[in-house]
N, C-alpha and C positions, 0 to 999 in steps of 0.2 A: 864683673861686668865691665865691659870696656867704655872708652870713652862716647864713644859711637853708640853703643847701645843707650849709654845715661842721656843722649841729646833725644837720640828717638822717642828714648818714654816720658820725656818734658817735650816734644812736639807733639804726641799720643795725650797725652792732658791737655795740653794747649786747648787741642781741637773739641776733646770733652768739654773743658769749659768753658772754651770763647765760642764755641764754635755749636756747645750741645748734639754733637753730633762722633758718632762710634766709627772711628777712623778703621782705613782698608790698612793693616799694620806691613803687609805684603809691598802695599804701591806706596805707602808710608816712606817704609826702608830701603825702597830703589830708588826714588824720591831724593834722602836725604844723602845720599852715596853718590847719586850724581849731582850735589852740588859739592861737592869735593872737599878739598880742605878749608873752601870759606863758613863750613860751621864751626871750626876752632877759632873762628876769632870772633872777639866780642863785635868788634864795629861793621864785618860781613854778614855775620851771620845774621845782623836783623835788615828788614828793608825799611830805609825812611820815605814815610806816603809826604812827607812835607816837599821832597827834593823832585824834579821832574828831573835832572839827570838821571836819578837814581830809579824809577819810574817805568823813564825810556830803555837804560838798560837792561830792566826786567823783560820789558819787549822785545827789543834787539833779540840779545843772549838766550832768553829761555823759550818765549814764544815765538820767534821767529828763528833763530837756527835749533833749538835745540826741538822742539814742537813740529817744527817744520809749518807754520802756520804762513797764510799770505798776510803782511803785513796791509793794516786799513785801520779806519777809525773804531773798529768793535773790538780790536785788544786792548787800547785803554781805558776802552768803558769795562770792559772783562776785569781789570788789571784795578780799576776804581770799586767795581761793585766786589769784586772778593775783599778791596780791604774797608770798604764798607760790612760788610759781612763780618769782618774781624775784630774791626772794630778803630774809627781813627782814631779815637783818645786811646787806646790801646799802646801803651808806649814800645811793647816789645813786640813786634811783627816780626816772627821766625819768618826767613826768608826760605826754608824748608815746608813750614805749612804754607805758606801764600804760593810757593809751586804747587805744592800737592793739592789745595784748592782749584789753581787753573789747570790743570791735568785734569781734573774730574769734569771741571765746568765744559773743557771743550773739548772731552771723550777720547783722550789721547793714551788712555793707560799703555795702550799696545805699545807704547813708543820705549817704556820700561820692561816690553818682553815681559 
């Protein structure tokens, strides 16, 4: 099993158990592929809900170029309520599941072909 594979089936539980919910393993792993090599490192690969740099960047980068979405005030309530969802005492927020959360939330799967 590669390394890629071991992160996927730790963000595939993730979602079972923070999330109670039976991930699309399909948009999962397109998902985690195009966040590229920041799931090899420990301090990229999670996102901090405490930092609003880090937040905004979510938005910039994912929801607004990568998404293609028009940037406004419902991506960081989008962006708030998935890590509400998640969970903020939740110390480890894959930055792999909280896309793959706002993927689904704003019905973009197409965007991963």
């Amino acid at each position: 099993m590669s390394k890629r594979d071991e992160l996927i089936a730790k963000y595939a539980a993730d979602i079972k158990e923070k999330l109670g919910e039976t991930p699309d393993m399909d948009l999962l792993t397109k998902v985690t592929i195009g966040c590229g090599p920041s799931i090899y490192n420990a301090d990229s690969e999670t996102v901090s809900a405490s930092d609003q740099t880090e937040l905004d960047r979510v938005r910039d980068n994912f929801l607004v170029k990568k998404l293609g979405l028009a940037n406004g005030p419902e991506l960081m309530d989008a962006i708030n309520s998935a890590i509400d969802k998640y969970g903020r005492s939740n110390r480890n927020k894959y930055r792999a599941v909280l896309y793959y959360m706002l993927t689904r939330h704003f019905g973009k799967q197409s965007v991963y072909g």
